[in-house]
C-alpha positions in Angstrom: 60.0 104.8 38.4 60.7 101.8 40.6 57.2 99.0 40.5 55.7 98.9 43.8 56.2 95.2 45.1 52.1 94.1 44.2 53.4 94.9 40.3 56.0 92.7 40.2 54.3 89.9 41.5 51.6 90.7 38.6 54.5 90.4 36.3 56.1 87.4 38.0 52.7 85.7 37.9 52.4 86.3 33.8 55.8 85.4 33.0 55.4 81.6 34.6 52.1 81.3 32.5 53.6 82.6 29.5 56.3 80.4 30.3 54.3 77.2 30.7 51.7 77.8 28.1 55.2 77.8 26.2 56.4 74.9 27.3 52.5 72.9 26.3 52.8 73.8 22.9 56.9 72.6 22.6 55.1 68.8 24.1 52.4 68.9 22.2 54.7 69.9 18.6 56.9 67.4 20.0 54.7 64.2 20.4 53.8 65.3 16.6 56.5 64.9 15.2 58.5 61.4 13.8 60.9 59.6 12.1 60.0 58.0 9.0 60.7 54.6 10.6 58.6 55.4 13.2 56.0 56.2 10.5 56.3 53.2 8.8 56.4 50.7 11.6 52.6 52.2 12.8 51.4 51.4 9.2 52.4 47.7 8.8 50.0 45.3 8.9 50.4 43.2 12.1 52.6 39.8 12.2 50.8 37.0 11.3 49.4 34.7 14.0 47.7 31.3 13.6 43.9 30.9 14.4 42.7 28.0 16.6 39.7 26.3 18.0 39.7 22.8 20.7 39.6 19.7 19.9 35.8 18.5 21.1 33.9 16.1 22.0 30.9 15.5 20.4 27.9 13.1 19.2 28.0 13.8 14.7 24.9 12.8 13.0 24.8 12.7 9.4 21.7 13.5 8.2 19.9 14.6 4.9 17.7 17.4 4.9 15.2 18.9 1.9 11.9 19.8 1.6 8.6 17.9 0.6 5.2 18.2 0.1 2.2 16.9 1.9 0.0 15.0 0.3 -2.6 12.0 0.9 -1.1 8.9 -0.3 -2.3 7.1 -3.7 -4.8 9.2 -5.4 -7.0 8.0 -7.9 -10.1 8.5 -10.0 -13.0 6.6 -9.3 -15.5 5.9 -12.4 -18.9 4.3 -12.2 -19.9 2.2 -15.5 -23.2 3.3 -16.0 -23.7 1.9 -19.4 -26.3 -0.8 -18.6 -28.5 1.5 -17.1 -32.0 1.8 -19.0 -32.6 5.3 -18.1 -30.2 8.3 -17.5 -27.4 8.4 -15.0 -28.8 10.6 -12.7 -27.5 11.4 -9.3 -29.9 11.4 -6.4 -28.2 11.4 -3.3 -25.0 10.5 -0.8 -22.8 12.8 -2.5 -20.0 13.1 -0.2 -17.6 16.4 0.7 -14.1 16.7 0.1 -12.8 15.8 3.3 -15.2 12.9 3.9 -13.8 9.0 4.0 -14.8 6.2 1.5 -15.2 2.9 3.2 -15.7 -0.2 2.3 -18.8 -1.7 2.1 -21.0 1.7 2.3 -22.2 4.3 -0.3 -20.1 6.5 -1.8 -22.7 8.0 -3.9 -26.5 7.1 -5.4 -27.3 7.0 -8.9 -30.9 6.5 -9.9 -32.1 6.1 -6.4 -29.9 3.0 -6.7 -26.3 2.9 -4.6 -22.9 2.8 -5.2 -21.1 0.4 -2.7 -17.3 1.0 -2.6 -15.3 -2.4 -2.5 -11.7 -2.6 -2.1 -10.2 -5.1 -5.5 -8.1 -4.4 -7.7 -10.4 -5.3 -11.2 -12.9 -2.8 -12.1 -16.3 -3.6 -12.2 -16.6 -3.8 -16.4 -20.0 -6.2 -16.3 -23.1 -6.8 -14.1 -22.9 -10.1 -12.8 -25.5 -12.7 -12.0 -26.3 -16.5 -11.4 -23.9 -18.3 -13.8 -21.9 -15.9 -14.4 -17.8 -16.8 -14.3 -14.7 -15.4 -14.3 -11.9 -13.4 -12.7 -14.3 -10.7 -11.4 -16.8 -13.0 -9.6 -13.7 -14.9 -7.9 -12.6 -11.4 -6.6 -16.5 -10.6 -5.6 -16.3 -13.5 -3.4 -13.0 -13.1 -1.9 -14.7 -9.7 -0.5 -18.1 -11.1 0.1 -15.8 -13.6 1.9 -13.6 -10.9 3.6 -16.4 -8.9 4.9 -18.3 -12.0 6.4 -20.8 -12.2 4.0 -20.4 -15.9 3.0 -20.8 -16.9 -0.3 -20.5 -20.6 0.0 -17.9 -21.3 -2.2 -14.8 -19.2 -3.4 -14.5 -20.5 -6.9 -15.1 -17.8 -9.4 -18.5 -19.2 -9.9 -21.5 -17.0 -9.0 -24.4 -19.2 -7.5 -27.8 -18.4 -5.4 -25.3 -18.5 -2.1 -23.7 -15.7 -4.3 -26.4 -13.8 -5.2 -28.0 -14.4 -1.3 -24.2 -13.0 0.5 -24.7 -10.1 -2.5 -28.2 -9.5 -0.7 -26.6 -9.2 2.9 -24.1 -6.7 1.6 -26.7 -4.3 0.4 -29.1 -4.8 3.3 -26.2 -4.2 5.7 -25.1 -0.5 3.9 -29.3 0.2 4.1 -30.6 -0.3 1.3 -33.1 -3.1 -0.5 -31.1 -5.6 -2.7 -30.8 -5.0 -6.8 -33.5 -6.2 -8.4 -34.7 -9.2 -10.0 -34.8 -8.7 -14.0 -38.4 -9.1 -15.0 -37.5 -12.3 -17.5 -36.0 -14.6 -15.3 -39.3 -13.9 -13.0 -41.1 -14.8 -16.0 -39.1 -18.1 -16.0 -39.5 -19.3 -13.0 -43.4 -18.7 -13.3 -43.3 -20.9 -16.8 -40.9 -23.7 -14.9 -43.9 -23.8 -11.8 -46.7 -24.1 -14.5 -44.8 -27.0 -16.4 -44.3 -28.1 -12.7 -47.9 -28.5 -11.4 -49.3 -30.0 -15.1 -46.3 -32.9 -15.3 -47.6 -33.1 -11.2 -51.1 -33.8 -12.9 -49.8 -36.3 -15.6 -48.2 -38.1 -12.9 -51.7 -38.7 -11.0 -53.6 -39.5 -13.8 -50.9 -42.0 -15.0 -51.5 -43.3 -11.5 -55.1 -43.8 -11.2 -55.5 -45.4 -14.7 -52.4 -48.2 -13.4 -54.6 -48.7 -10.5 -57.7 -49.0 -12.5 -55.8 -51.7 -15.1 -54.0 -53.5 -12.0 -57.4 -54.1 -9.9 -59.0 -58.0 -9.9 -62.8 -58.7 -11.3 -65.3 -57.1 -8.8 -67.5 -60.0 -7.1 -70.5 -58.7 -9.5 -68.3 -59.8 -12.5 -67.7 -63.3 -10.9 -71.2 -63.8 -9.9 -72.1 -63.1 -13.4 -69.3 -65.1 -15.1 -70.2 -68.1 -12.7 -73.8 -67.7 -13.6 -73.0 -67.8 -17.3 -71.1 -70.6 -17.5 -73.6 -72.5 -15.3 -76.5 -71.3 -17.9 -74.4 -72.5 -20.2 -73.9 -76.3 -18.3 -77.7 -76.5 -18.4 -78.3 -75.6 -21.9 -76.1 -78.5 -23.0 -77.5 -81.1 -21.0 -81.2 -79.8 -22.2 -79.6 -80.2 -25.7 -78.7 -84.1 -25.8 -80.4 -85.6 -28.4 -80.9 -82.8 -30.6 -76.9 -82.8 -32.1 -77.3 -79.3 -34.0 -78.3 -77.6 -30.1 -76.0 -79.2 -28.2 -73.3 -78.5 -31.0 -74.5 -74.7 -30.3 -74.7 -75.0 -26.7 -71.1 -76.8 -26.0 -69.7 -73.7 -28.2 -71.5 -70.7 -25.5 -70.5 -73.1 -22.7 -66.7 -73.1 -23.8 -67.3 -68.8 -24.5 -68.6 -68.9 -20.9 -65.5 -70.6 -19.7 -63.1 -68.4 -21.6 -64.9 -65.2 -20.4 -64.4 -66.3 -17.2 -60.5 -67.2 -17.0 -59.9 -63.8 -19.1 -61.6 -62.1 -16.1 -59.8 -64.3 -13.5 -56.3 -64.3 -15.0 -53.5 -61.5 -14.0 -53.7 -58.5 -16.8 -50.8 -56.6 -19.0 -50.2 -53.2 -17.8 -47.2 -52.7 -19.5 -48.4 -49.5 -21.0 -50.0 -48.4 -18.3 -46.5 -48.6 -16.4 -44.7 -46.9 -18.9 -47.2 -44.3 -19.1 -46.3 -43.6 -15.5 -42.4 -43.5 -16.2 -42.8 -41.1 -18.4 -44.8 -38.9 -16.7 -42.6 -39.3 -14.0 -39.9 -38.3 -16.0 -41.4 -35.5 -17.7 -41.9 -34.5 -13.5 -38.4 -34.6 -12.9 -36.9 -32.3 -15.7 -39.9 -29.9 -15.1 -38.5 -29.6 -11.2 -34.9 -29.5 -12.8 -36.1 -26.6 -15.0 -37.7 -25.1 -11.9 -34.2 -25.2 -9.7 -32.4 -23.6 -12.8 -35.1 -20.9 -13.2 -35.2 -20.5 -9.5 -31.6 -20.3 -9.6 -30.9 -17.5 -12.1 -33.4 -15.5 -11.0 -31.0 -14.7 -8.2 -29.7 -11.7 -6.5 -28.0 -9.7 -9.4 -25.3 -7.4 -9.0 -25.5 -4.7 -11.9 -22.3 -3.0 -13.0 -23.3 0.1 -11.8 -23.7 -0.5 -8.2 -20.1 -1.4 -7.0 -16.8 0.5 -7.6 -13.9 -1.2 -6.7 -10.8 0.4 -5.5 -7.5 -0.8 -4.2 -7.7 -0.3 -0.8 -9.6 1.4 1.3 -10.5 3.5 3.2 -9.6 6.5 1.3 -10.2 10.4 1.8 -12.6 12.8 -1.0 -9.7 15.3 -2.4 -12.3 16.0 -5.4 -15.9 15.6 -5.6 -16.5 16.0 -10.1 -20.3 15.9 -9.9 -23.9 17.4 -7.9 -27.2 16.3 -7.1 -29.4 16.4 -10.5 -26.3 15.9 -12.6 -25.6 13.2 -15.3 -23.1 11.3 -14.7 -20.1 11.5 -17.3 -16.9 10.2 -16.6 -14.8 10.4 -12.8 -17.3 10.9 -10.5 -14.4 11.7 -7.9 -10.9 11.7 -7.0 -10.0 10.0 -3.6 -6.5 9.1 -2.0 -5.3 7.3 0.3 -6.4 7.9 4.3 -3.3 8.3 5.3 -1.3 11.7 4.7 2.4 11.8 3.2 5.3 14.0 3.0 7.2 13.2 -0.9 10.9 14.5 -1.1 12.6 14.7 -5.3 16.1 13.8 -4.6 19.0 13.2 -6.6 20.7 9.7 -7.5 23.7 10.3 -5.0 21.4 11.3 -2.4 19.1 8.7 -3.3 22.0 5.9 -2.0 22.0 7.4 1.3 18.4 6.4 2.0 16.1 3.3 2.3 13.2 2.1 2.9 12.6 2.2 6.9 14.9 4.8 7.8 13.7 7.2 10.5 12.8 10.8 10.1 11.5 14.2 10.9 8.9 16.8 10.0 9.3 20.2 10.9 5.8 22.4 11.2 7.7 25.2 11.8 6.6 25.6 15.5 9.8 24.1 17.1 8.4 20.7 17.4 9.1 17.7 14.9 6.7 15.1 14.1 8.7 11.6 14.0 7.9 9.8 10.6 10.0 7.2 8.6 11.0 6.8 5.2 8.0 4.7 3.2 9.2 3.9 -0.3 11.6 5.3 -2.6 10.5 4.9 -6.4 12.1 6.7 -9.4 10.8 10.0 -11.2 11.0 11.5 -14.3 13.7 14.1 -12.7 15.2 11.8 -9.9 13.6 10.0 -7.0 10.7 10.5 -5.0 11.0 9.4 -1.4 7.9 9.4 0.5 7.9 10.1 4.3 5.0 8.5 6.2 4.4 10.4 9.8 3.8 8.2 12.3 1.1 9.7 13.9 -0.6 13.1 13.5 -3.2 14.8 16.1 -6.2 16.7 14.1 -4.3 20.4 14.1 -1.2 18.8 13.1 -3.3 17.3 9.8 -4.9 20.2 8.9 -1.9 22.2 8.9 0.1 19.0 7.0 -2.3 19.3 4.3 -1.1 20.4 1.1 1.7 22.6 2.9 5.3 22.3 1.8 7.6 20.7 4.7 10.7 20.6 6.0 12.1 16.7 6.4 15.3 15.9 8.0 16.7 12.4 7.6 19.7 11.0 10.0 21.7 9.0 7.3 25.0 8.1 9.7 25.6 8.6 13.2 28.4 8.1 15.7 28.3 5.8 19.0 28.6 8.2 21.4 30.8 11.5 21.5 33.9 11.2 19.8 37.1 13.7 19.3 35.7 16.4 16.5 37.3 19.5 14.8 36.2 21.2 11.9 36.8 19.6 8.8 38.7 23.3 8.3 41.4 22.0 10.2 42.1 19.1 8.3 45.3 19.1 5.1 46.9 16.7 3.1 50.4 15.3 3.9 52.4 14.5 0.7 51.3 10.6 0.6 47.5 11.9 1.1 47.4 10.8 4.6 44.6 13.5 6.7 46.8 15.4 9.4 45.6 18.4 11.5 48.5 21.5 12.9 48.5 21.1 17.1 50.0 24.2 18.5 51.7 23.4 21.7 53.5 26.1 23.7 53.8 28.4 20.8 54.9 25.4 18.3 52.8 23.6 15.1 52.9 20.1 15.8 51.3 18.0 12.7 49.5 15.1 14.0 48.2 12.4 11.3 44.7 11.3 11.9 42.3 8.5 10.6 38.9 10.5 9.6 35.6 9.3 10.3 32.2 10.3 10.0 31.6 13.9 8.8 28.3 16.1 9.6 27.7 20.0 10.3 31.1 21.2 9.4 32.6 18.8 11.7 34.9 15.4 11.0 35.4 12.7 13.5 39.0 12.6 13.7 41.2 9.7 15.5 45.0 10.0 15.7 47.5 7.8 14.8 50.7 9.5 14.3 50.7 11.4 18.0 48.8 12.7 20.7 45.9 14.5 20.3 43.0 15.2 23.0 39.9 17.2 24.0 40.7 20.8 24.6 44.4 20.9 22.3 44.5 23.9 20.3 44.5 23.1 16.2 45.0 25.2 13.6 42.5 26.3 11.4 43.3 29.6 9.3 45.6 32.4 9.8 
């Protein structure tokens, strides 16, 4: 049966898609399938190509950086000698917080009802001192007393009544009455004015008796020697005649005479003048006895009423006792007012640094605090280099305090930008001169350079065996 002409096209139609469905799978089988060579060359790793970066241009900074902790600078214990106290140390009052500042010439705490004045020296206060008292420790009372405009006459190590009176202004100017008197030397001074006014007495009555012996005849006494030498007179010239009554009256009339030059002639008063020497004398040592009493019995200061301490003022890290308490030992620990950062470094790092060098602190925040490099003193384990912050606002102190820190210290720098590549790209030529790989238009070049300063992975780099600018291409791996 001959197809009608619609079937063959139905055929036709099937055979072409059999036909290129055919022809899909014979491309597809093909692109499948490979030589071994083929195989292989897919596989290998690829040629080996050098790995650059530019020459730059750039500012190096050496710099060291570590961590430190905050801390307030030169703590120390501060000990009140209570031991000539008569009754128990007690504290009473002005106990300060942690936190609060000691300064000089105020309270820092009341013992007894009695204060504590802090006083920036650097002897202890091991003795109460007083009028007459000399030494190392009164020469250093002064120089404060001096220092604080409290004048004590002279700086000598000598303590006097001007002593004793600038001792008085210090403790009326910090509020409060000035130390007492001890009842003894009160005692003297009362004795020296008693042995005053009686050797005032002897002196007056020494006086009045030299008077009495240096005074003439009164005119009673003349009238009356007169008159008995003139009785006399007559007597003898009634007498004549009778030899054994005139013999009698010649002798009254010569008495009569003698009676009266005693009476007219200048006296002795010898003793009576050296009565009134010595009681003169006796005068002057009492009121030389007086000025001494008077003297001692100046304006104390007892041992327990001052602490001295280096320097001041200083900040309360550790208050050791309360209100009712006995006092036994530190009372407190203070440090210094001003707040520090302390870095432990090694020797070699140690070398790097010195004293004035500028620095950094790093809260953490993004913003560095500028500070410089104190002191550097040796350790048990290394070095301690203290970093003092220049200047710190309240918020900045409070979160300073105690915290560990981050301190970065520029050690080296270079003038300017200079040319820079990583210190990656520097090798080693045979005689050990440094050299760097330049690749220009698909060539190494080596280039010898003179290294510089070297900081953050980089090396300042200057040639001198070829060109070499910002921008070339150097070789730093493959």
């Amino acid at each position: 049966m001959t197809p009608s002409p619609r079937s063959r096209r139905r055929v036709l139609v099937s055979v072409s898609s059999i036909a290129v469905a055919a022809l899909g799978v014979g491309v597809l089988a093909g692109s499948r399938i490979a030589s071994p060579e083929d195989a292989a060359a897919r596989t290998a790793p690829p040629k080996a190509s050098q790995i650059t970066v530019p020459v730059e241009k750039r500012a190096l900074s050496s710099k060291v950086v570590a961590r430190g902790d905050a801390s307030f600078d030169g703590a120390v214990n501060l000990r009140v000698e209570t031991a000539g106290l008569g009754t128990p140390a007690v504290v009473t009052g002005k106990v300060p917080a942690v936190g609060a500042y000691v300064n000089e010439g105020k309270a820092v705490l009341e013992i007894t009802g009695r204060p504590v004045i802090a006083l920036a020296g650097a002897l202890p206060m091991y003795r109460a001192l007083r009028p007459g008292s000399r030494g190392p420790d009164v020469l250093q009372l002064e120089q404060v007393l001096r220092r604080l405009k409290f004048d004590p006459g002279a700086v000598d190590g000598v303590y006097t009544s001007d002593t004793g009176q600038a001792v008085a202004r210090l403790f009326r100017a910090a509020g409060y009455e000035a130390p007492e008197v001890d009842q003894q030397y009160k005692n003297a001074v009362d004795q020296a004015k008693q042995q005053v006014k009686s050797a005032q007495d002897g002196v007056r009555n020494a006086k009045r008796t030299l008077k009495q012996a240096q005074a003439g005849p009164t005119e009673a006494q003349l009238v009356q020697a007169n008159n008995e030498v003139e009785a006399a007179e007559r007597e003898l010239n009634a007498a004549r005649g009778n030899a054994k009554a005139y013999a009698a009256a010649k002798d009254r009339l010569e008495l009569a005479k003698a009676q009266r030059r005693d009476l007219l002639k200048d006296k002795d008063i010898s003793i009576e003048k050296s009565a009134l020497a010595d009681a003169q004398e006796r005068l002057t040592d009492a009121n030389d006895a007086l000025v001494k009493a008077q003297a001692e019995a100046g304006t104390p200061l007892p041992v327990s009423e001052v602490v001295y301490v280096k320097s001041l003022p200083r900040r309360v890290d550790k208050v050791n006792v309360s209100r009712g308490a006995v006092v036994n030992g530190d009372v407190m620990s203070v440090s210094g007012a001003s707040l520090v950062v302390t870095l432990k470094v090694d020797a070699a790092t140690k070398e790097l640094l010195k004293g004035g060098m500028a620095a950094s602190l790093d809260l953490g925040d993004g913003k560095l605090i500028p500070a410089r490099v104190t002191r550097i003193t040796r350790s048990d384990d290394g070095w301690n280099v203290v970093i003092s912050p220049k200047s710190l606002t309240g918020q900045q102190l409070e979160r300073l305090r105690s915290a560990n820190v981050r301190v970065t210290i520029p050690v080296k720098s270079t003038q300017g930008k200079v040319l820079a590549v990583p210190t990656s790209a520097l090798s080693a030529g045979p005689d050990g001169e440094s050299r760097v790989e330049v690749l220009r238009n698909g060539k190494v070049e080596l280039v010898r350079v003179e290294v510089g300063l070297s900081a953050d992975g980089f090396a300042e780099i200057k040639p001198v065996g070829g060109q070499l600018a910002e921008g070339d291409q150097v070789v730093v791996g493959k």
